[in-house]
C-alpha atoms as one frame of an Amber mdcrd trajectory, in Angstrom:
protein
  26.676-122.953 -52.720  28.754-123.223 -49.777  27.462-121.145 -46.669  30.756
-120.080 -44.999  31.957-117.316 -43.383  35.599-117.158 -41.482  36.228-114.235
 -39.423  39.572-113.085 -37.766  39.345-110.414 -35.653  42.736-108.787 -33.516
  42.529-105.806 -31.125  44.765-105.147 -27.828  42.980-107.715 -25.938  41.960
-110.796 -28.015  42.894-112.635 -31.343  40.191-114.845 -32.895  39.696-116.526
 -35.395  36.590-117.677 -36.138  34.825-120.039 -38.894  31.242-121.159 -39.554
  29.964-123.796 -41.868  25.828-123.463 -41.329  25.505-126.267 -43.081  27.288
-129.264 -41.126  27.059-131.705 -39.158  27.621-130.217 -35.877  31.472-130.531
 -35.574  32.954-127.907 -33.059  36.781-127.147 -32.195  36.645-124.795 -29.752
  39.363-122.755 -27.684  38.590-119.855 -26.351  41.033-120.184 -23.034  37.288
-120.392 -20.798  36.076-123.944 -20.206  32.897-123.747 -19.637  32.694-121.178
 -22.616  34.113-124.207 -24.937  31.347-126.684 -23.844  28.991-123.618 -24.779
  29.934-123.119 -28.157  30.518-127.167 -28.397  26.731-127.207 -27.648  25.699
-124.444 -29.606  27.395-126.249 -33.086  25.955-129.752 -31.940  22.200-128.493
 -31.794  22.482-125.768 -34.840  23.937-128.438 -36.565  26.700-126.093 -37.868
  30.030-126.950 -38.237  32.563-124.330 -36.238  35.975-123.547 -35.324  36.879
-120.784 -32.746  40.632-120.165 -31.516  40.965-117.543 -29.056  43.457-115.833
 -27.342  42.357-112.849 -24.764  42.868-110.887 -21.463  42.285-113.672 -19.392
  44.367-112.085 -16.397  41.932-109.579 -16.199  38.671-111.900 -16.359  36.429
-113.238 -19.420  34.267-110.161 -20.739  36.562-109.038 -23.622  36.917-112.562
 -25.107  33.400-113.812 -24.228  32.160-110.628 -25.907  34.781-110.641 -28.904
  34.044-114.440 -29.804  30.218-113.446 -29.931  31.519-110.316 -32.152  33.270
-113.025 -34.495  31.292-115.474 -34.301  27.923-113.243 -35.192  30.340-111.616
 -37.749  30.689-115.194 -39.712  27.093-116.202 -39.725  26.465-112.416 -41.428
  28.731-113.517 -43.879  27.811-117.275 -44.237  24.448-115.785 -45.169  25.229
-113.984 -47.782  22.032-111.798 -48.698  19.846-114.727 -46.677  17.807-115.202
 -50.213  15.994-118.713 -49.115  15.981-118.918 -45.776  12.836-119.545 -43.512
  13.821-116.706 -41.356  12.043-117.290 -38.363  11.897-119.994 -35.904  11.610
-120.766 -32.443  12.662-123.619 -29.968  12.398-124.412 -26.085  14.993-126.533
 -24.761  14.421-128.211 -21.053  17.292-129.113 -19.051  16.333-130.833 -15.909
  14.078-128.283 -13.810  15.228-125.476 -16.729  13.226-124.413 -19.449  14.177
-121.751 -21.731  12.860-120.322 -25.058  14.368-118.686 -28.052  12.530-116.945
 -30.794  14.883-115.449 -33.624  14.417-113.549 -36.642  17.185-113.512 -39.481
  15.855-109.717 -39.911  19.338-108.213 -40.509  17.615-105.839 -37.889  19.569
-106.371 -34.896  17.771-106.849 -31.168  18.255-108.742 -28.108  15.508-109.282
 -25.855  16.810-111.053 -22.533  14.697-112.575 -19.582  16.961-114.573 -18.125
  17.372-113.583 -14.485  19.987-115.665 -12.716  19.141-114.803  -8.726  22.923
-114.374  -7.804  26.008-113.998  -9.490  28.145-117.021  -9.969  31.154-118.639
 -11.565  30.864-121.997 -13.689  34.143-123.318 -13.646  35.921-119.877 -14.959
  32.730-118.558 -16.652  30.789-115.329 -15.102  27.249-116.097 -15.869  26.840
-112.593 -16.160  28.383-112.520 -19.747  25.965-114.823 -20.776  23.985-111.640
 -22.577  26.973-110.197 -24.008  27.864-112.769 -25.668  24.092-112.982 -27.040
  24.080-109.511 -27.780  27.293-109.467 -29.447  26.194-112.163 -31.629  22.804
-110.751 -32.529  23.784-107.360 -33.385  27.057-108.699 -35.536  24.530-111.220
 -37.221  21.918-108.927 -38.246  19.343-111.558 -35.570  16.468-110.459 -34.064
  16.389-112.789 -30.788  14.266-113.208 -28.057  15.516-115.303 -24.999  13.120
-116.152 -21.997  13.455-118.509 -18.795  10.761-120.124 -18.488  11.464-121.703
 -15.080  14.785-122.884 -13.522  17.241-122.517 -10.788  20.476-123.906 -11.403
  22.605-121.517 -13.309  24.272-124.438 -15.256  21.158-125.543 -16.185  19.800
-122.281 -17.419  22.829-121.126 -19.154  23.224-124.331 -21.313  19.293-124.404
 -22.459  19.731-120.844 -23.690  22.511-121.805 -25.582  21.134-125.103 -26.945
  17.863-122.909 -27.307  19.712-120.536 -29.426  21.266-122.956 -31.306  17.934
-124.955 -32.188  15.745-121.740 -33.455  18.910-120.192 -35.291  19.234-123.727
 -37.822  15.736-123.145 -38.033  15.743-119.996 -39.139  18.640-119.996 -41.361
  17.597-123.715 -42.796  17.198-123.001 -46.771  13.839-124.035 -47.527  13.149
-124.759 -51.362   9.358-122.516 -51.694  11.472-119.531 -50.585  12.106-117.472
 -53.649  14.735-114.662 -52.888  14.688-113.353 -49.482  11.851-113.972 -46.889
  10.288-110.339 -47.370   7.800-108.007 -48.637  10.585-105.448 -49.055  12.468
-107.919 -50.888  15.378-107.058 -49.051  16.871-108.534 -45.440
């Protein structure tokens, strides 16, 4: 059975549309208007090994936060519904991902519980390209409360905000395949309560 979910999602300051095959190959076309955004997401599909499609229009005269948040609204939205009632998925997993002098962990758990638990302190505020680094945990948040996920993101050690910013996404992206990988001794859902 095909895990797919497709989002669209319009409100006075962004248009998405947003579609998620978990599981792919890794193919990404992304457009969300914020460069450095697109190379996130283009990152997060290669390493989750997910196939994904993201068109965005938003309020980019005013600056990124409504469509950085909104596409991590859609996008958590469409792994929800890719995953159905998550019957046979390992449901937890973790990953660290180095880049250069960065190090960065990310534990998640397909709980339907949502939490975000962020330790990623970048010293200063900065721009990448047209990107705020500060959005970097709405987005997260976005996606882990819209996706039901449990996640835990920690630096480890690093200093360029680049650096840092693309391990936690390539972190994320590692962990959640993991976790959402159907594994064949699962029967039903990966609980006691026999619920998710």
């Amino acid at each position: 059975m095909a895990r797919i979910g497709t989002v669209e999602r319009k409100t006075r300051e962004t248009d998405l549309r947003v579609r998620v095959d978990l599981d792919g190959t890794g193919e990404a076309t992304v457009r969300t208007g914020i460069g450095f955004l697109d190379h996130m997401l283009e990152a997060l599909a290669r390493h989750a090994l997910l196939d994904l499609t993201v068109e965005a229009a938003g309020d980019l005269h005013v600056d990124g936060h409504h469509t950085v948040e909104d596409t991590g609204i859609a996008l958590g939205q469409a792994v929800a519904a890719a995953l159905g009632d998550r019957a046979g998925i390992r449901r937890y997993a973790d990953a660290l991902v180095p880049l250069d002098e960065a190090l960065v962990r990310a534990v998640v758990d397909v709980s339907g519980r949502p939490y975000l638990s962020y330790h990623i302190d970048i010293a200063k505020w900065q721009m990448l390209g047209d990107y705020d680094v500060f959005l970097t945990p709405e987005f997260f948040r976005a996606v882990a409360l819209n996706a039901g996920l449990t996640v835990h993101l920690d630096l480890i050690r690093g200093d360029n905000p680049h650096h840092i910013v693309e391990a936690a996404f390539k972190a994320f992206a590692r962990a959640l395949d993991a976790a959402t990988m159907v594994d064949p001794r699962v029967r039903g859902v990966p609980s006691t309560k026999g619920v998710l």
